[in-house]
C-alpha positions as CSV (number, residue, x, y, z in Angstrom):
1,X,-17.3,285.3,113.5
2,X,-14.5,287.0,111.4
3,X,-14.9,287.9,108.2
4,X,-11.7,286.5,107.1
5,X,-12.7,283.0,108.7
6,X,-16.0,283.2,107.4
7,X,-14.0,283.1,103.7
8,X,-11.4,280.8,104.9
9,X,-14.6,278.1,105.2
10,X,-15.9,279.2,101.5
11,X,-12.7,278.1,100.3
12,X,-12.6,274.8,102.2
13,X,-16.2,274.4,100.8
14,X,-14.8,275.0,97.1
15,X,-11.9,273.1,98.0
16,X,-14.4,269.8,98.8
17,X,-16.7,270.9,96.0
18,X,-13.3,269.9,93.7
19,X,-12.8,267.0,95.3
20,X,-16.1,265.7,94.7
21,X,-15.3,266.4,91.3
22,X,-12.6,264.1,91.4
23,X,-13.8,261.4,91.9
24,X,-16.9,262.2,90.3
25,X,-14.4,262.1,87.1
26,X,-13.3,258.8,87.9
27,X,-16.3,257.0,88.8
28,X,-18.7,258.3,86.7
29,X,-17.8,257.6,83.2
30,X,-16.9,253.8,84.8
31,X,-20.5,253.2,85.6
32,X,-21.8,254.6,81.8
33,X,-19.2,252.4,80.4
34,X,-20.7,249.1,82.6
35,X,-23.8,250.4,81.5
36,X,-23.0,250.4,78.3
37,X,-21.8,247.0,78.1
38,X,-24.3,245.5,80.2
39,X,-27.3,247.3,80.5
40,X,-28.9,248.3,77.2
41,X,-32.3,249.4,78.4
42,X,-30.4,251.9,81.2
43,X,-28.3,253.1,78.4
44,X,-31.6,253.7,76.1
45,X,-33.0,255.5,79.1
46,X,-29.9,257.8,80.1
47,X,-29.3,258.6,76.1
48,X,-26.2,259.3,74.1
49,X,-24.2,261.4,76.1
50,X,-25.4,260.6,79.3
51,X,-21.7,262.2,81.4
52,X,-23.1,266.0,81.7
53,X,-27.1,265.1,80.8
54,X,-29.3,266.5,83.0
55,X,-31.9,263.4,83.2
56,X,-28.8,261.2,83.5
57,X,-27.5,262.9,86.3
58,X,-30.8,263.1,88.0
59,X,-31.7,259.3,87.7
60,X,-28.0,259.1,89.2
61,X,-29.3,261.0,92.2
62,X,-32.1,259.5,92.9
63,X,-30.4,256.2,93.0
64,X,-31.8,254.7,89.9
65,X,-29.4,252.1,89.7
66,X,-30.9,250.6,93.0
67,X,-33.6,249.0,90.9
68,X,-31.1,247.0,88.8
69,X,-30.2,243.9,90.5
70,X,-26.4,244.1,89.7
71,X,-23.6,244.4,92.4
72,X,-21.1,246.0,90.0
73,X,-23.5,248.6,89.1
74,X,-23.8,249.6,92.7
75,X,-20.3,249.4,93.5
76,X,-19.4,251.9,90.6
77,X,-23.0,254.1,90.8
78,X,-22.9,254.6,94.5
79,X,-19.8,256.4,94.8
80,X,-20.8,258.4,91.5
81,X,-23.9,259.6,93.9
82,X,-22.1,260.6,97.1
83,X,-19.1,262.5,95.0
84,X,-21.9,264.5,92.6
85,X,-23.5,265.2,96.2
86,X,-20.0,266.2,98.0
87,X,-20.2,268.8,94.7
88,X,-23.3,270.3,95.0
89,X,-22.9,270.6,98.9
90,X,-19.6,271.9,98.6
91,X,-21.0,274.7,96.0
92,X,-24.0,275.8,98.2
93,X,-22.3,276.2,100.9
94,X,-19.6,277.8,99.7
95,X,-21.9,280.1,97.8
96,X,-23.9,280.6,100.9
97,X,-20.5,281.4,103.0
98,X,-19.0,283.5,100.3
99,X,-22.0,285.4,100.4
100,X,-22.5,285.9,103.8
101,X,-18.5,286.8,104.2
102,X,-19.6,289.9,101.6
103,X,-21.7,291.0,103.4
104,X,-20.4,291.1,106.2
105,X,-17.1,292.7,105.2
């Protein structure tokens, strides 16, 4: 494979890795703020702060919200999950393409 097509698809994985972001932006803070107001004991758990914290983002990963028997939370938490995995797939592989694209050029 080229070089230069090799690069091409580090850029489209950068270019998803933003998008992901995206919507991470606009989902995200919507579930802390149902949280918030209707979940005290998630909000005690996830800590002041919770956007960018590392154990908030990890209970948001593992689905944590699953255990809460609340259809709102879902509907806001689940797309949180699948955009903060559309980043960090995006960034590995364009990391992983970028790198090999390097190397090979």
């Amino acid at each position: 494979m080229d070089t230069d097509v090799i690069l091409f698809l580090a850029l489209l994985s950068f270019a998803l890795a933003i998008a992901g972001a995206t919507a991470f932006v606009i989902f995200w803070p919507l579930t802390l703020v149902h949280i918030r107001d209707r979940h005290p004991r998630i909000k005690a758990q996830l800590g002041p702060g919770a956007f960018l914290r590392p154990t908030a983002l990890l209970w948001l990963l593992r689905g944590g919200y699953r255990t809460t028997p609340d259809g709102n939370l879902s509907a806001l938490a689940t797309p949180s999950r699948i955009a903060l995995l559309v980043i960090l797939l995006g960034l590995a592989l364009g990391a992983m393409l970028w790198t090999i694209g390097k190397a090979l050029g």
